[in-house]
Structures are given as C-alpha cells and as structure tokens.
N, C-alpha and C positions, 0 to 999 in steps of 0.2 A: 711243708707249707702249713701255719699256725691257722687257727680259727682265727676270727678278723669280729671283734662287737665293732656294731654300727649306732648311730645316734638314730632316731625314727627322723624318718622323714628322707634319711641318704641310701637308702636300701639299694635302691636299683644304682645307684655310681659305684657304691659298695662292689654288686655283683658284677659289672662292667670290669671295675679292676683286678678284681681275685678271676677271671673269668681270662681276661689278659694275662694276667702273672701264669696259672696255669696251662694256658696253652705256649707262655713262654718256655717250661719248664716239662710239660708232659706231649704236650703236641696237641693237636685240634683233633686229632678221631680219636682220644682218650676223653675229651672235654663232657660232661653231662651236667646238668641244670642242679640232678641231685648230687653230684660231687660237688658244685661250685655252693651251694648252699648249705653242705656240711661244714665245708672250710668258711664260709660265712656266719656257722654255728647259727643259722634261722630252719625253719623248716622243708620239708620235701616241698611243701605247695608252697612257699612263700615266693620262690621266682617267679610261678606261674602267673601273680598277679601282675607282671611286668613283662614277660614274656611268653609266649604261646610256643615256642617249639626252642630245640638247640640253633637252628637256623636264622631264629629270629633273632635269638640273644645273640650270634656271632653279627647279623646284621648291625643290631645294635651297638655292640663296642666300634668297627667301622664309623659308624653315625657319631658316636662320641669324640672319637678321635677325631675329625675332620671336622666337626662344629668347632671342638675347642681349639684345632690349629687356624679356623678360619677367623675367630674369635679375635683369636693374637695377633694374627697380622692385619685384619681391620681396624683393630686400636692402633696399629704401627701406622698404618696408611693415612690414618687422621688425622695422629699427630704430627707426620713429617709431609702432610699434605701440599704440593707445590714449592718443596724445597730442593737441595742439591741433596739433602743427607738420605731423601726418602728410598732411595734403591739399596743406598748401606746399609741403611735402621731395617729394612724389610730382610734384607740377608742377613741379620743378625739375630734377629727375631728367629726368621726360620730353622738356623744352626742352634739358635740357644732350644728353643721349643723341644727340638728330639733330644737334645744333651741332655735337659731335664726329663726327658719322659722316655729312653733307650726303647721300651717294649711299645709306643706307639710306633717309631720308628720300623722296628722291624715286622709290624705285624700291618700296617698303611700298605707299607708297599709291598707285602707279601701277597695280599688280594689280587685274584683274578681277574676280577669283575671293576681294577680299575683299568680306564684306559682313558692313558694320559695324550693330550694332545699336543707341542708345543709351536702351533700353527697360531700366527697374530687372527689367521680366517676365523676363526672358535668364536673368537671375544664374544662375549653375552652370550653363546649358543648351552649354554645349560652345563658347561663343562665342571670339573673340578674347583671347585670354588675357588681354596688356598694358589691353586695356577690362574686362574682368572684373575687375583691381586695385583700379582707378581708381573704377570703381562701387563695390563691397565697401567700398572706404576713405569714400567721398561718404557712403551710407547710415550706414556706423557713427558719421562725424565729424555730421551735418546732424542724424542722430536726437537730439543730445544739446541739439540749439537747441530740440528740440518743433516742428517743419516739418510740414509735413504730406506726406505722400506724392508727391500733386499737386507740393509747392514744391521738393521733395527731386529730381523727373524735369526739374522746370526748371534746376534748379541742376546737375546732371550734366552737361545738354549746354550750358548756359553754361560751365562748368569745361573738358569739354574743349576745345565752337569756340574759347578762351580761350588754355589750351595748347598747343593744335595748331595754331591760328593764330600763335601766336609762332613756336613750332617753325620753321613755313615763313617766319617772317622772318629768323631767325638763319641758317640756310642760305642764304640769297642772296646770291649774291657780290660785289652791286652795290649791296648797301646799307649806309651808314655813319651811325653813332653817334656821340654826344658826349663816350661815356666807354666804360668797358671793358664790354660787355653783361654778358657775363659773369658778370662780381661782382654784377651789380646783379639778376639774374633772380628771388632770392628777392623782393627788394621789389618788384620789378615785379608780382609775382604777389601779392602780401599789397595793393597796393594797385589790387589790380581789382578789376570790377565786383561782386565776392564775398567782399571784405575785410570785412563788418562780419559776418561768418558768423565768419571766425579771431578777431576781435575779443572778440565775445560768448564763444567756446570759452575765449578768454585768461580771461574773468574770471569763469568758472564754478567 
C-alpha cells in the first residue's frame, strides 16, 4: 500500500478511503489510526483532528459510504421523479454505485450494526436511508399498476434481492462477461423477473 499526498482541505476523505482500502486488504483488527496516517504520509496526530478513537474512524467510513450512496440515488429519484423509468434509473444507479466503488460494497454490508428492513411498515421510521428511496420509489411506481399491497411487499424485496444481487456480481474480480456490463445494466434490469411491471407503466 503507497503513501497517498492529499490536497488540504481532503484530509479526512483521504483517511476514510486509505482506511477502507486497508481494511480491504489487511482486515479491521489490523486497522490503527497511526498505520492509516503513515500510508497517508501525515502525522501520528493529524487523524486525531477528525477522529477520536479506531471506532469512530470505522464509524465514520460507514457514514461516508451511505451519505454518498444516499446522495446518488436522491439525484436518481429527482430526476426520474414520476416517471415509468424511475425504478430502472434507481436500479442502475444502485448496481453502477458498488461497480464503481467494489470496497464500499463489501465493507456496507459487512456491518453489524446494519439492520436492513424490507417491510413497506418502516417507510419514514428512521431506517436506512438508501432502502427508504428504493421503497418510496417501488410504492409510488407499483400503485399505478393497481397491486395490491401484499404484491407491492413482494415486489420490493424481489427488486432489491434483484439489485443487490447484481451489485455483488459486478464487484467480483473474478468474474467475466461477454460484453461491456456496464452499458448493458439498464436492460438487464428491464428485463428481469419484474419487467412486465416497467412495461404496463410504458403503456399507461
């Protein structure tokens, strides 16, 4: 792992991501504030201005990651706000997000301390942000087929074991495609188990 200069002012994302890559690489009960600042080439004390303990800084990268996947799919959700595309663009967003970021991927759901709900009851109750989109978006997009409630909580956690399954294939390092995935994630996704849902939306 290389020392890492940082610009002033990025110190602490700096130390979130060298702090990540590290625990990717060495494991979380190797992780120390002053190993993460040696490969940051800053000081013993220079985390401590950002963080107070190993605990906090693991909090911290958690907080980062989930601000910034909440980030990306609230821009998805605004812009595809009350459309048929909005559940596709949301499941693409969510698949492209980990592709581009593999170590948030596995270090999100490696946490303990999350506990995911995929119960429509949650909505607004304080849950996982990024899951609270995804739902809000399912509900507004499903009510317009006339589902029923019941078919609406099946279709939720079909949509995401769906996305988040993908997810964890496009991070794998050891897996190969026959074309660019990439470009192809929107169809992939339109033509899943819950394509004739976008379908029916098309021709309402």
């Amino acid at each position: 792992m290389e020392n890492k200069p940082y610009h002033h002012g990025d110190l602490r994302r700096l130390l979130i991501e060298t702090g990540l890559e590290f625990i990717s690489k060495e494991g979380e009960d190797k992780l120390s504030l002053r190993k993460v600042a040696a490969l940051c080439h800053v000081s013993n004390a220079a985390p401590y201005a950002h963080f107070s303990s190993k605990d906090e800084f693991i909090g911290a990268i958690q907080k980062h990651i989930m601000d910034t996947f909440t980030q990306a799919l609230e821009k998805t959700a605004q812009q595809y706000q009350d459309t048929s595309e909005l559940l596709p663009k949301l499941g693409k967003t969510y698949v492209l997000f980990f592709y581009h970021h593999p170590l948030y991927y596995d270090f999100l759901f490696s946490r303990k301390n999350m506990k995911i709900s995929l119960s429509l009851e949650t909505i607004n109750k304080n849950e996982i942000p990024p899951l609270e989109i995804l739902k809000k978006a399912a509900v507004q997009s499903f009510k317009k087929t006339g589902m029923s409630n019941e078919t609406i909580q099946d279709s939720v956690i079909a949509m995401w074991a769906f996305v988040h399954g993908l997810s964890a294939i496009m991070t794998m390092p050891n897996v190969e495609f026959d074309y660019d995935l990439e470009s192809k994630i929107e169809d992939i996704i339109k033509a899943s188990a819950f394509s004739p849902i976008f379908l029916k939306e098309d021709q309402s």
